[in-house]
MARDRENTOR-894605 format. One record per residue: residue number from 1; x, z, y of N, C-alpha, C in turn. Coordinates in Angstrom, 3 decimals, padded with zeros to 6 digits. Each point is the difference from the previous one (the first is absolute). Layout:
<vozas>
NUM|X|Z|Y|X|Z|Y|X|Z|Y $
...
</vozas>
This chain:
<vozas>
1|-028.882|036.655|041.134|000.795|-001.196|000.142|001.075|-000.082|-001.075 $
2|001.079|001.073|-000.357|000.912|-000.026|-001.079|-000.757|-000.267|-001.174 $
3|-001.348|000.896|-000.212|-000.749|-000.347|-001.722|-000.092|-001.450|-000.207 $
4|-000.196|-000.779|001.518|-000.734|-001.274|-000.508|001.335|-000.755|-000.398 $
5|001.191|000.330|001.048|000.736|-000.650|-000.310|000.849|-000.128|-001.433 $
6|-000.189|001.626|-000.476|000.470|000.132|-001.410|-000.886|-000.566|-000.828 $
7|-001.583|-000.283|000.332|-000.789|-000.552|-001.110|000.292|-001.498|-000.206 $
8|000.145|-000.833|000.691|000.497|-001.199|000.595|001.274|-000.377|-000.574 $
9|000.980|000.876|000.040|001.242|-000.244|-000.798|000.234|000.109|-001.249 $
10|-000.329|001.259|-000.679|-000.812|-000.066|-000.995|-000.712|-001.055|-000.526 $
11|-001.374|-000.576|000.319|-000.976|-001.130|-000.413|001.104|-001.397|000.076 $
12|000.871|-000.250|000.891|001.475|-000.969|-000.086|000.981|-000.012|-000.920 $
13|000.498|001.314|-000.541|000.491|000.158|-000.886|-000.467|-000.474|-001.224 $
14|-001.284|000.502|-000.179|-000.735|-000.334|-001.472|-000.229|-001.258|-000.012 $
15|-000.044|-000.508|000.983|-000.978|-001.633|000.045|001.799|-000.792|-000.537 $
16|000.781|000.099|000.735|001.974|000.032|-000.079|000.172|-000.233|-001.238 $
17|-000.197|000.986|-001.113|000.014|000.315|-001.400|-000.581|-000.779|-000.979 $
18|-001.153|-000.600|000.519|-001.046|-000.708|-000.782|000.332|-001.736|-000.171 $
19|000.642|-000.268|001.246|-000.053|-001.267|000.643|001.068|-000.564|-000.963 $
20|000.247|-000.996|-001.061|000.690|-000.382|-000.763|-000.200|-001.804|000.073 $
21|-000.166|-000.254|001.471|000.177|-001.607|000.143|001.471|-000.122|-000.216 $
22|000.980|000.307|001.055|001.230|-000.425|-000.317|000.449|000.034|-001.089 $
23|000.025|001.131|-000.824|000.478|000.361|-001.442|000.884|-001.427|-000.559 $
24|-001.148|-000.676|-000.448|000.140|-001.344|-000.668|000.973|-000.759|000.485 $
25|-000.136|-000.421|001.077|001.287|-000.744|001.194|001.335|000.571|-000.435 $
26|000.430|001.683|000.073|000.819|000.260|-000.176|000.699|000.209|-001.439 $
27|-001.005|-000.087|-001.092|000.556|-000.227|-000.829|000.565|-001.175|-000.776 $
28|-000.855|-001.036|000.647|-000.091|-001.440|-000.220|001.427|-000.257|000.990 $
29|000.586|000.425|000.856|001.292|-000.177|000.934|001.501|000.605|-001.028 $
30|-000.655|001.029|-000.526|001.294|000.890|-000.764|000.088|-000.925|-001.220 $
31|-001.094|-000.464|-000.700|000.066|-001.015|-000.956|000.960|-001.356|-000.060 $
32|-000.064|-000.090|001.543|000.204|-001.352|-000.089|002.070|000.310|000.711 $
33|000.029|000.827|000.079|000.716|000.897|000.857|001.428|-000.166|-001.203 $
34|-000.822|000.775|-001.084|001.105|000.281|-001.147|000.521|-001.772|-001.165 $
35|-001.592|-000.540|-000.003|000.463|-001.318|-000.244|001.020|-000.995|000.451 $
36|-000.207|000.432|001.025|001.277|-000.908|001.323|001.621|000.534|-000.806 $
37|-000.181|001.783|000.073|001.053|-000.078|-000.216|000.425|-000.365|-001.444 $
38|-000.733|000.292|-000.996|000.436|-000.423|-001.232|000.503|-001.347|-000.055 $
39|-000.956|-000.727|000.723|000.644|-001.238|000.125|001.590|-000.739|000.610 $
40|000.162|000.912|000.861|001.011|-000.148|000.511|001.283|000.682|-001.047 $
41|-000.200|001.019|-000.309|000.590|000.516|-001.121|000.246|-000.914|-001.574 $
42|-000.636|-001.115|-000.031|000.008|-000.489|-001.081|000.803|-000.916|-000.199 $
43|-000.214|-000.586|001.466|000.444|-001.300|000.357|001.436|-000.336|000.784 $
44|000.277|001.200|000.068|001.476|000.100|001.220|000.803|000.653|-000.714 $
45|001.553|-000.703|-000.254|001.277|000.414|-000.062|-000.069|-000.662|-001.571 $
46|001.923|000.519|-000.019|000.298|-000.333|-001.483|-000.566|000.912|-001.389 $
47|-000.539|000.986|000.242|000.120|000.651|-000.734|-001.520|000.145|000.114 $
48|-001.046|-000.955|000.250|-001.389|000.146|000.037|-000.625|-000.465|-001.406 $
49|-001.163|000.503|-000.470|-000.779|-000.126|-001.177|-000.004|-001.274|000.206 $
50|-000.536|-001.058|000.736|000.178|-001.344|-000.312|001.059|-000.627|-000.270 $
51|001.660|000.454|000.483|000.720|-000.633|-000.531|000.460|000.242|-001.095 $
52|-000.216|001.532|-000.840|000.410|000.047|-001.413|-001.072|-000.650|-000.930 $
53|-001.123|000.118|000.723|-001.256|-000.857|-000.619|000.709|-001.455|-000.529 $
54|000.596|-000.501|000.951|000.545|-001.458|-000.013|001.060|000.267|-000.822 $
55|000.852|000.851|-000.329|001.511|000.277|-000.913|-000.594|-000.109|-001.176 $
56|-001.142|000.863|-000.129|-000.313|-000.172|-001.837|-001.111|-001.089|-000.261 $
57|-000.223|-000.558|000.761|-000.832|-001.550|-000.215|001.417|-000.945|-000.239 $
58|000.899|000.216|000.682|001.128|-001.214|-000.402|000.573|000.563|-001.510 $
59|000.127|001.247|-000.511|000.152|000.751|-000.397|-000.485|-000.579|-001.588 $
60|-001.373|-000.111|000.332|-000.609|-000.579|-001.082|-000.226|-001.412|-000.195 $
61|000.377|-000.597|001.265|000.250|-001.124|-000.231|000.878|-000.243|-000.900 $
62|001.551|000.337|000.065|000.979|-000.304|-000.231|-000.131|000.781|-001.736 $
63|-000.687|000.578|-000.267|-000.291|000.445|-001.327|-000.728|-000.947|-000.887 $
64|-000.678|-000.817|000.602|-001.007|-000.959|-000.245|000.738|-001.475|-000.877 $
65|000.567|-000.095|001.664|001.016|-001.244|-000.738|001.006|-000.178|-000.896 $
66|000.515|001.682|000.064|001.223|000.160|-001.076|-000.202|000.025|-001.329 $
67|-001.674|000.593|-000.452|-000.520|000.151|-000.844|-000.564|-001.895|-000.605 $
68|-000.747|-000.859|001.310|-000.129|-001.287|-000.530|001.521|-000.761|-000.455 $
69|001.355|000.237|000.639|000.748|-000.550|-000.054|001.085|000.404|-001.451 $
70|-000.478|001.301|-000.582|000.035|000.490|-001.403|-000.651|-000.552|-001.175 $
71|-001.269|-000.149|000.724|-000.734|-000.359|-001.248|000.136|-001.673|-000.384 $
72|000.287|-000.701|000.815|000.184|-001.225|-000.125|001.595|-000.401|-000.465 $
73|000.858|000.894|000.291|001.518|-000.283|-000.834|000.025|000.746|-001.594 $
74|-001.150|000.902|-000.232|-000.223|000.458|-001.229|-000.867|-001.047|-000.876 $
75|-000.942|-000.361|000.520|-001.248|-000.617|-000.634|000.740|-001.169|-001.451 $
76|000.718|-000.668|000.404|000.772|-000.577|-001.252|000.568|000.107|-000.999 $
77|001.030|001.305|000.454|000.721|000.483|-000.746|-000.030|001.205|-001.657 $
78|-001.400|000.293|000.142|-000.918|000.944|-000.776|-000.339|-001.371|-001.549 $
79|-000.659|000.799|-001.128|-000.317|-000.749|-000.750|000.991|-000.481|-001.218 $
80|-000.317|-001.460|-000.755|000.866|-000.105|-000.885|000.599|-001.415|000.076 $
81|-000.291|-000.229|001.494|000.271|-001.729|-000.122|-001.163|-000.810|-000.357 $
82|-001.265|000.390|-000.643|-000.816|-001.206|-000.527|-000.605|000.005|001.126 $
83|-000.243|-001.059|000.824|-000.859|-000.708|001.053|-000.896|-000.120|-000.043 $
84|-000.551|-000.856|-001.359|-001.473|-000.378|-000.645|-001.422|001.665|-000.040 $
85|-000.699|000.160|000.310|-000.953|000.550|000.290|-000.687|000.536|-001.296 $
86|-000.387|000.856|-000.656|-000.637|000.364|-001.194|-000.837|-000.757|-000.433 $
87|-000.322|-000.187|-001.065|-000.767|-000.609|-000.704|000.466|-001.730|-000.049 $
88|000.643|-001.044|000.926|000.253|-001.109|-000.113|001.263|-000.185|-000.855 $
89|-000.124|-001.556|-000.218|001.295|000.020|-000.847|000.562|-001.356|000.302 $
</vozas>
């Protein structure tokens, strides 16, 4: 009676070991597990990657325009005064 029962537990064990349905589920849960939190991490507080994301987008905004608003108070002032275009007369 004990052999069978040790053979039995045994043959459960091994069969235990083999069986890799859940596997997938649980890794597909931890996956989705750590995404959540990154997400939440990304997206929450002052000091989150999206809002410095947003500091150096204004960032470069404001580089953008200072640079159009340069080039257009320069654009005249360069040169020798002649207006007329090469070659016309």
């Amino acid at each position: 009676m004990l052999t069978n029962f040790a053979t039995k537990t045994r043959a459960s064990l091994r069969n235990f070991r083999k069986n890799n349905k859940g596997v997938t589920a649980i890794e597909y849960g931890l996956i989705a597990v750590v995404m959540a939190a990154f997400i939440v991490f990304a997206f929450s507080g002052n000091d989150s990657f999206v809002s410095k994301l947003k500091s150096k987008f204004s960032d470069v905004a404001g580089n953008v325009d200072k640079a159009k608003f340069d080039s257009k108070s320069t654009s005249g002032s360069t040169g020798s005064g002649n207006t007329q275009s090469p070659g016309t007369n």
